[in-house]
N, CA, C and O atoms as a DFTB+ gen file, in Angstrom:
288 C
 N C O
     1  1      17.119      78.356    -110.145
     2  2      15.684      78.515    -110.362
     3  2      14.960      78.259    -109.032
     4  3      15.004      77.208    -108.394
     5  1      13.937      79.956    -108.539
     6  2      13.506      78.924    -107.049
     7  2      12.738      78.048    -107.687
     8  3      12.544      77.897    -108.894
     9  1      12.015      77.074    -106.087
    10  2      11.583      76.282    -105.813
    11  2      10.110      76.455    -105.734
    12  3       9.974      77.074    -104.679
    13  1       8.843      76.254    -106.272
    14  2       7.506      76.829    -106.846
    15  2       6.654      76.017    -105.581
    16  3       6.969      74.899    -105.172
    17  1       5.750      76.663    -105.171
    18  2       4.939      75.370    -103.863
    19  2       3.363      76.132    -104.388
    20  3       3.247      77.332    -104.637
    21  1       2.644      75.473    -104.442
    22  2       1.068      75.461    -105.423
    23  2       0.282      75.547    -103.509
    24  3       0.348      74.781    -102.548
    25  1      -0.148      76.405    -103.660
    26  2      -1.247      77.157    -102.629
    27  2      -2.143      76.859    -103.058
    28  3      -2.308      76.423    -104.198
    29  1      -3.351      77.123    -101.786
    30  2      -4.909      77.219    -102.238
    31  2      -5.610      78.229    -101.002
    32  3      -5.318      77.993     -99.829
    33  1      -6.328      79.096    -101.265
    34  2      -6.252      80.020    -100.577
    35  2      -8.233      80.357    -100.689
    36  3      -8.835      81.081    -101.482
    37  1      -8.722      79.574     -99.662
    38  2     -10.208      79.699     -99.367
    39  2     -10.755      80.917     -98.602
    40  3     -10.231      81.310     -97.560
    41  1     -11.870      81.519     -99.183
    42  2     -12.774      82.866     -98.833
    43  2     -13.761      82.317     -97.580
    44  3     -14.898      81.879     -97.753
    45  1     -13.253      82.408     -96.614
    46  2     -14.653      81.823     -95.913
    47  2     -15.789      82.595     -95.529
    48  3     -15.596      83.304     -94.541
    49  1     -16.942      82.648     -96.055
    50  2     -18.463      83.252     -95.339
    51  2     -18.695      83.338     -94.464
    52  3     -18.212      82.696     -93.532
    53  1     -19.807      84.444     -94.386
    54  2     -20.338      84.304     -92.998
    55  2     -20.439      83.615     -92.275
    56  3     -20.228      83.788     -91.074
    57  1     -20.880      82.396     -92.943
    58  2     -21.467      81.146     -92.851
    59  2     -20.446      80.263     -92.048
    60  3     -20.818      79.526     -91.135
    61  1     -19.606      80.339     -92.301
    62  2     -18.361      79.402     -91.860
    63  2     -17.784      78.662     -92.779
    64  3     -16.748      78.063     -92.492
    65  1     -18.195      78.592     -93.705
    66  2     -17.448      77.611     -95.215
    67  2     -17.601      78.497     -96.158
    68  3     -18.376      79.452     -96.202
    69  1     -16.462      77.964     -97.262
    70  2     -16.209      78.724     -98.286
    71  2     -17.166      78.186     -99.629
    72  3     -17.198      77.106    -100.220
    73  1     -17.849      79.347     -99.794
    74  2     -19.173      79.246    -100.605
    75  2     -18.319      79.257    -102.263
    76  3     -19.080      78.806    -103.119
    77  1     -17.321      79.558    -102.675
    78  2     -16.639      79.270    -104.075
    79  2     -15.509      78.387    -103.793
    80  3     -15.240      77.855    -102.716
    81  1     -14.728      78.282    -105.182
    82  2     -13.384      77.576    -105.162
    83  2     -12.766      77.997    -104.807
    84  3     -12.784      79.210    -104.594
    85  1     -11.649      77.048    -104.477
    86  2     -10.131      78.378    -103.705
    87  2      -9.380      78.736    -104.810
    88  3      -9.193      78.098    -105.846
    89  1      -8.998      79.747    -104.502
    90  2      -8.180      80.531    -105.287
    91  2      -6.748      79.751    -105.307
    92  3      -6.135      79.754    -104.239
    93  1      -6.062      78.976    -106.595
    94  2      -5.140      78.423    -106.335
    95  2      -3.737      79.649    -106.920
    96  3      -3.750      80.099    -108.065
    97  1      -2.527      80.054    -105.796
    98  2      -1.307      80.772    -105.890
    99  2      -0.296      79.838    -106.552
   100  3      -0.558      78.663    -106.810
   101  1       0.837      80.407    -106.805
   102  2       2.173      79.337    -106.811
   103  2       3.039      80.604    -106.163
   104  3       2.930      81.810    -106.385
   105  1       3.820      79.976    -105.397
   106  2       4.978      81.103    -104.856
   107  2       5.745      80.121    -104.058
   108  3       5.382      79.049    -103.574
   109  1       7.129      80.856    -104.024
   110  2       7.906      80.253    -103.641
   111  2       8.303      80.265    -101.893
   112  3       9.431      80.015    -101.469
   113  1       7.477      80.505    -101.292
   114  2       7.642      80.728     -99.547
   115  2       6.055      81.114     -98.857
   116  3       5.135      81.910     -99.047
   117  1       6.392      80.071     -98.014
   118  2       4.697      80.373     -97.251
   119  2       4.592      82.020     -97.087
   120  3       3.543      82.514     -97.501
   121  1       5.639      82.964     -96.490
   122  2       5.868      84.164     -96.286
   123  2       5.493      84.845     -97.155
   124  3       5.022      85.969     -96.981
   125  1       5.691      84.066     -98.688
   126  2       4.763      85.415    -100.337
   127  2       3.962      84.745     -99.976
   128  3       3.422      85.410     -99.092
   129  1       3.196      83.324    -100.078
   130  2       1.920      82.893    -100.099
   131  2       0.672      83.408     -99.045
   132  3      -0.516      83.182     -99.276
   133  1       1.225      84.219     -97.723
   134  2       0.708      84.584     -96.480
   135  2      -0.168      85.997     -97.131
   136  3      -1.353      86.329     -97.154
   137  1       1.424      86.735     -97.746
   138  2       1.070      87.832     -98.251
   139  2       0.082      87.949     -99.492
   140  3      -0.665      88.907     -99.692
   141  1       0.192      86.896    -100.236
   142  2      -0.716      87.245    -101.544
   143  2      -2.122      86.791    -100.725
   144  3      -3.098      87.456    -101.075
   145  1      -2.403      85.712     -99.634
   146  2      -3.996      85.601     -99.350
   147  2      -4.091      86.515     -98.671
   148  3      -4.861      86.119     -97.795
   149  1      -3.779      87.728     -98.402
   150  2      -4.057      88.983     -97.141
   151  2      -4.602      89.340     -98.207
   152  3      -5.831      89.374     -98.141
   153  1      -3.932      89.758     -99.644
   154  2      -4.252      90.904    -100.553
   155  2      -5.634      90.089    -101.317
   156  3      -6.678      90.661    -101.629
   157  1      -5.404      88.964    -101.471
   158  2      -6.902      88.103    -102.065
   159  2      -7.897      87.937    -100.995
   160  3      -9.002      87.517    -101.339
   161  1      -7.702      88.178     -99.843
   162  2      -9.127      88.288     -98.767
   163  2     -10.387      89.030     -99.174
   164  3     -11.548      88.622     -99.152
   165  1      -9.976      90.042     -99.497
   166  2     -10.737      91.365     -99.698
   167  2     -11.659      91.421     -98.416
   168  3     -12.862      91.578     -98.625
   169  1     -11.313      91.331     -97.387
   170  2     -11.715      91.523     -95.636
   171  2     -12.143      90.788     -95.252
   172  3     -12.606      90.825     -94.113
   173  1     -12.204      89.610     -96.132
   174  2     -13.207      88.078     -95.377
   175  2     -12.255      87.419     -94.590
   176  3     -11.176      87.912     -94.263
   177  1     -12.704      86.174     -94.252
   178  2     -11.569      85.282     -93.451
   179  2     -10.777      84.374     -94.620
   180  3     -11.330      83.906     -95.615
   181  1      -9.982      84.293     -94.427
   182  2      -9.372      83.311     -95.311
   183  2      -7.872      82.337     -94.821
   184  3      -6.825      82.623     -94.241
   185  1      -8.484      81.022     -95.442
   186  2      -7.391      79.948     -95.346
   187  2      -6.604      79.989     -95.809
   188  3      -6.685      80.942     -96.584
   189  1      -5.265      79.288     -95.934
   190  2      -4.267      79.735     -96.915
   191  2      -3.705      78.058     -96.245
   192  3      -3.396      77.695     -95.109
   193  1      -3.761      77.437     -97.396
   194  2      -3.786      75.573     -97.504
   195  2      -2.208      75.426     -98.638
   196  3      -2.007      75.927     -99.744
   197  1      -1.593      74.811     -98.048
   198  2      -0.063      73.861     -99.017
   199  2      -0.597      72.000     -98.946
   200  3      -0.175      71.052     -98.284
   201  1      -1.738      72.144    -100.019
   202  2      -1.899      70.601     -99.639
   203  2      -2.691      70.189     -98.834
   204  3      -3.848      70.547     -99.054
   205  1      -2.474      69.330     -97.641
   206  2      -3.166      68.987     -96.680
   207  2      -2.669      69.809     -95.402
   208  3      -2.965      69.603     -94.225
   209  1      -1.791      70.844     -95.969
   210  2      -1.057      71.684     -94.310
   211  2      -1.734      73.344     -94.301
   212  3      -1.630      74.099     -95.269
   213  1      -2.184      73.578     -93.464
   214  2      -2.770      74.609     -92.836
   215  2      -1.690      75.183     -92.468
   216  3      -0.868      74.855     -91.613
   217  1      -1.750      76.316     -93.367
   218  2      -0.225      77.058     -93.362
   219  2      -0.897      78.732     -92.240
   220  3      -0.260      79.177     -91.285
   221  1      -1.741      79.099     -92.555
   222  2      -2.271      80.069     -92.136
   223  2      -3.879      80.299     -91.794
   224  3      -4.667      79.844     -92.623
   225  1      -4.487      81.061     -90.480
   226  2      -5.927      81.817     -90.554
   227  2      -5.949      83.108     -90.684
   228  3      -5.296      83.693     -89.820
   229  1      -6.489      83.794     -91.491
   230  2      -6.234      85.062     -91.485
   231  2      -7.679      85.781     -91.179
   232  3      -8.724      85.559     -91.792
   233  1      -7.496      86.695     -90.087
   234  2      -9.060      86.950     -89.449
   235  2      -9.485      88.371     -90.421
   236  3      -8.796      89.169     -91.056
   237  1     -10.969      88.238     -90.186
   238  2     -11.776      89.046     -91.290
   239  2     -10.957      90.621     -90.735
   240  3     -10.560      90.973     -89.624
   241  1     -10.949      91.228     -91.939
   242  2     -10.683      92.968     -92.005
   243  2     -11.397      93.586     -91.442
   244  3     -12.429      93.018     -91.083
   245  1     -11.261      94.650     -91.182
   246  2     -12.196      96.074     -91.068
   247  2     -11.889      96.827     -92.480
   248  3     -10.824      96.856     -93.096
   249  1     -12.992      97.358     -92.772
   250  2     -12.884      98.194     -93.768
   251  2     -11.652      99.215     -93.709
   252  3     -11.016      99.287     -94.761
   253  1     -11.168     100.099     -92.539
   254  2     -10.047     100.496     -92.393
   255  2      -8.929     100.132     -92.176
   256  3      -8.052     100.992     -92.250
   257  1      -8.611      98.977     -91.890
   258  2      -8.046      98.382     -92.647
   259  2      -7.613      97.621     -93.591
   260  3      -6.437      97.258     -93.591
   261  1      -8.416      97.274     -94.485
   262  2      -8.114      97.639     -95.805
   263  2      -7.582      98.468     -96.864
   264  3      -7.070      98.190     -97.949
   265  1      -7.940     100.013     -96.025
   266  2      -7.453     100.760     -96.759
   267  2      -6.033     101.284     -96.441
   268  3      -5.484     102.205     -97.047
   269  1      -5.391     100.423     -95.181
   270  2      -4.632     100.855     -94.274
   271  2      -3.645      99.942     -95.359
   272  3      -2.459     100.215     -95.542
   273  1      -4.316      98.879     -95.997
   274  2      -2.742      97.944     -96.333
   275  2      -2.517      98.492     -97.985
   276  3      -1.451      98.348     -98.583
   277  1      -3.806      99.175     -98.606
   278  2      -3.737      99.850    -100.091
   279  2      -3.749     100.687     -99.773
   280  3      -4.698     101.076     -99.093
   281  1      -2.329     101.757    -100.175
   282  2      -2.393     103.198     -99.780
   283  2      -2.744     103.974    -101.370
   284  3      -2.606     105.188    -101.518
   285  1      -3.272     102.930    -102.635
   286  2      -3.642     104.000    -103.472
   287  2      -5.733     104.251    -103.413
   288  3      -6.267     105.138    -104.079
């Protein structure tokens, strides 16, 4: 049975802070957890937190790419 690690994965604003809750993941490797906050960004910036460890920054999109990572 893998091994489950509980993410939290913050939208950050314009603003510089994240104006809602974080989106909490479970997955089993920072590597799915990287990938599921790319696809939960929706082009903003976003954190991607294991706890108190700063696993990832992921810098804001361009609209083309966005559509570059959904090819439907």
């Amino acid at each position: 049975m893998p091994d489950y690690k509980v993410y939290k994965v913050y939208l950050i604003g314009d603003e510089g802070h994240s104006p809602e809750e974080p989106e909490i993941i479970t997955c089993t490797s920072d590597q799915e957890a990287a990938s599921r906050a790319v696809d939960l960004s929706s082009g903003k910036v976003a954190e991607l937190w294991q706890g108190t460890r700063l696993v990832a920054i992921f810098p804001k999109r361009s609209e083309e790419m966005q559509r570059r990572r959904r090819p439907f």
